[in-house]
MIVEX-792180 format. One record per residue (C-alpha): y, z, x. Coordinates in Angstrom, 3 decimals, m for minus. Example, Ala and Ser with C-alpha at 12.3 -4.5 7.8 and 13.67 -1.06 7.14 Angstrom:
! residues 2
REC         py         pz         px
REC     m4.500      7.800     12.300
REC     m1.060      7.140     13.670
This chain:
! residues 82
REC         py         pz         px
REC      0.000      0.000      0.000
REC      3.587     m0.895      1.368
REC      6.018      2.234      1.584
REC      9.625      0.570      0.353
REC     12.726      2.902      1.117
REC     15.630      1.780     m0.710
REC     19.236      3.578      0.762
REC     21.605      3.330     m2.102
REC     25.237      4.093     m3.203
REC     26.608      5.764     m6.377
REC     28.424      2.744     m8.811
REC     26.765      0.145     m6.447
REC     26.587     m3.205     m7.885
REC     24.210     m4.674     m5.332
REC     22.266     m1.818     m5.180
REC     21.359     m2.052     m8.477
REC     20.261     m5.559     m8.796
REC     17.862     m4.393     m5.811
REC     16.386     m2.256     m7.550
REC     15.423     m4.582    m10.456
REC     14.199     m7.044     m7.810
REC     12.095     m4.503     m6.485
REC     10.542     m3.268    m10.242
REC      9.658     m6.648    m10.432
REC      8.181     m7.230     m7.333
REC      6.504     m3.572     m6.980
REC      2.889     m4.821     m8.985
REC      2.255     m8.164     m7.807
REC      2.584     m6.199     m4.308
REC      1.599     m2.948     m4.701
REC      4.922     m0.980     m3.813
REC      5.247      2.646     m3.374
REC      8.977      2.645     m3.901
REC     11.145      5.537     m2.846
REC     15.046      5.842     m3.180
REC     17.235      7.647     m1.133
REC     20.809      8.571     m1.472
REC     22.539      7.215      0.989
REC     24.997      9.950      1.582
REC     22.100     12.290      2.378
REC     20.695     13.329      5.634
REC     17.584     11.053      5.602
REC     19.798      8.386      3.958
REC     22.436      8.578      6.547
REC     19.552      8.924      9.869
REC     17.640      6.222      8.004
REC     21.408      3.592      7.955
REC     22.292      4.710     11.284
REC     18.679      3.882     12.763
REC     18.844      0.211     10.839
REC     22.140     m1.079     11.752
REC     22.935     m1.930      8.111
REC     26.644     m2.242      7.908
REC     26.522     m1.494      3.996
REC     24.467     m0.825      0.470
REC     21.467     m1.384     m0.183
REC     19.387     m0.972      2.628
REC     15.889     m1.495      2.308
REC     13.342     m0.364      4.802
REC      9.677     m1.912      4.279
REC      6.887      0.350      5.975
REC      9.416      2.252      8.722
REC     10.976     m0.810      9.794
REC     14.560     m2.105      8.313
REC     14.199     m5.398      6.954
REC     17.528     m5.967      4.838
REC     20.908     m5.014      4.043
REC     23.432     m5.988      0.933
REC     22.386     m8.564     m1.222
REC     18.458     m8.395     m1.259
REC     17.366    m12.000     m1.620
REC     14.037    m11.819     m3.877
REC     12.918    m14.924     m2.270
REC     13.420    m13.551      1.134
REC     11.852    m10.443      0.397
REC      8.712    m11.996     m1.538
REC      8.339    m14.193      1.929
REC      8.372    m11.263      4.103
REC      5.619     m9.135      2.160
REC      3.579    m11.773      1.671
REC      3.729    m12.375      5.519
REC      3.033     m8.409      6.081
């Protein structure tokens, strides 16, 4: 099963369509989603360690993998190829 950590943002626009791309993409790949705030201490040690420059941040498995506007395309290529 692939561990998805998505770092959001209070009143984030982006953040929320990632999370609806995720929902839909969680059974045809077997997610186990998490979300984490990103103002808190595992949000903000979790952004600093990816680089991401802004909300949503999504980290696939321990690695970062994308930042801002999540691409569903993008993202169904890269768990497909995991």
């Amino acid at each position: 099963m692939t561990e998805v950590v998505l770092l959001t943002k209070e009143d984030c626009e982006l953040c929320t369509r990632a999370k609806g791309v995720l929902a839909r993409l969680q059974p045809e790949f077997g997610l186990r989603l998490r979300e984490v705030a990103l103002e808190s201490e595992e949000g903000r040690s979790l952004a600093a360690g990816s680089g991401a420059l802004f909300p949503p941040v999504l980290v696939v498995d321990g690695r970062p993998l994308f930042y801002g506007r999540l691409s569903e395309k993008r993202l169904r290529k890269a768990l497909a190829s995991a």
